[in-house]
N, C-alpha and C positions, 0 to 999 in steps of 0.2 A: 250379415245374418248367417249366412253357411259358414264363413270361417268360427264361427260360436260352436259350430256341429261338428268343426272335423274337419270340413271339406274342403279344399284348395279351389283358388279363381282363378285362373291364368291371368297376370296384368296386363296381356294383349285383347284380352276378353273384355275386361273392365270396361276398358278408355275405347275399347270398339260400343260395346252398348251406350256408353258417358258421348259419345261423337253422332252414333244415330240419334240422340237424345236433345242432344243442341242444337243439330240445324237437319233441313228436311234433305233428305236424296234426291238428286237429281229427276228420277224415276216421279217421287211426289209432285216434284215443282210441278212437269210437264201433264202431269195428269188430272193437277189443281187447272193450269191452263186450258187441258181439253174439255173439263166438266162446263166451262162455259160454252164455249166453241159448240158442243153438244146440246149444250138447250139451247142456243139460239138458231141452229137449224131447223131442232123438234119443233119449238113455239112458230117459226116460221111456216113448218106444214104442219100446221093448224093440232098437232098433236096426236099425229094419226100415221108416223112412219116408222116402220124397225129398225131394230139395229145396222142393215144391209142397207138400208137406202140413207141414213144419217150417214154409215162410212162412205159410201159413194159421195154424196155430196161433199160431205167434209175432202176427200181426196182432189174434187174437182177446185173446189178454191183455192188447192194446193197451187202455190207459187212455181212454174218452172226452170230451170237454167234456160237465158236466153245466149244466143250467138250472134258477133257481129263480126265487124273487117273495120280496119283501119286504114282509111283513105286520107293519104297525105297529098295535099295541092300543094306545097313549096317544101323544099325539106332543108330546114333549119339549122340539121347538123351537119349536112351533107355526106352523110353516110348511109343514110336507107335509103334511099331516092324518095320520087313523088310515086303514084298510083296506089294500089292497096300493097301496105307496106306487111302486114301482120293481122290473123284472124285471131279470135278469142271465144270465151265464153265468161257468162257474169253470173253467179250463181243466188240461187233465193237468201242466202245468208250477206249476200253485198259482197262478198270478192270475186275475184275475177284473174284468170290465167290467159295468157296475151302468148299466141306462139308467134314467132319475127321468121319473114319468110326471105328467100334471097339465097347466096350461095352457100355462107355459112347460119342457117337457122337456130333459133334457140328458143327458150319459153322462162318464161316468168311468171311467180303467183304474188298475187297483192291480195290482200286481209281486206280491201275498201276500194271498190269500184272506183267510186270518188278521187281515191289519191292515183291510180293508173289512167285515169281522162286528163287530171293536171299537169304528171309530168310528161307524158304523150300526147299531148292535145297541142303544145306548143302554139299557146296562144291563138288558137283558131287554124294552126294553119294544116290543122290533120283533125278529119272531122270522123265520127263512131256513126255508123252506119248497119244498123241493125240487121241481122239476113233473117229472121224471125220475127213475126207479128208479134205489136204487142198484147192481141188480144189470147195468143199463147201463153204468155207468162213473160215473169219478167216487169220492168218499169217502163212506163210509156215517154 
């Protein structure tokens, strides 16, 4: 329609508007997901609480990073010995970074709580030992 007038579109322009147009921003998604999140606190207090006390709530449900230690009863590879071998933290998104303690120390991050208990859990014989309630946050 404006190249009929004269007017020049930048092609970076275009395929930017053509790209907002086809799929939603990140931005949208997460605020499609809070409109719920938000009436079900409101409906919960009976429809009678402000915007300050829905964020408060809503904060408190918030999920928080838990911490634990890794206590190994037999050590399998015979290279980290037994007692607490390495502390960690597990975060609300399910990864988890594991720091290995001892003389030469190092750290690791895994994408999936899950797959850092499997290859460290070595069959039962190093058990995750939470130093954080679960009723702080975190998975019980």
């Amino acid at each position: 329609m404006l190249n009929q007038h004269g007017c020049k579109i930048a092609p970076s322009t275009y395929y930017a508007v053509k790209k907002r147009q086809s799929a939603p921003s990140p931005r949208s998604v997460r605020d499609e997901e809070l409109k719920g999140q938000i009436k079900e606190v409101y409906e919960a207090n009976y429809r009678v609480c402000g915007a300050r006390k829905v964020w408060r709530q809503l904060n408190r449900q918030t999920e928080l990073p838990r911490r634990f230690h890794l206590l190994r009863h037999r050590d399998v590879s015979g290279i980290s010995g037994t007692g607490v071998v390495a502390r960690g933290v597990r975060r609300p998104d399910g990864s988890a970074s594991v720091r290995w303690l001892g003389d030469k120390p190092s750290s690791v991050h895994w994408d999936s709580f899950e797959d850092a208990e499997h290859v460290h859990g070595h069959g039962g014989a190093t058990e995750i030992v939470w130093d954080d309630p679960a009723e702080q946050g975190g998975p019980k």
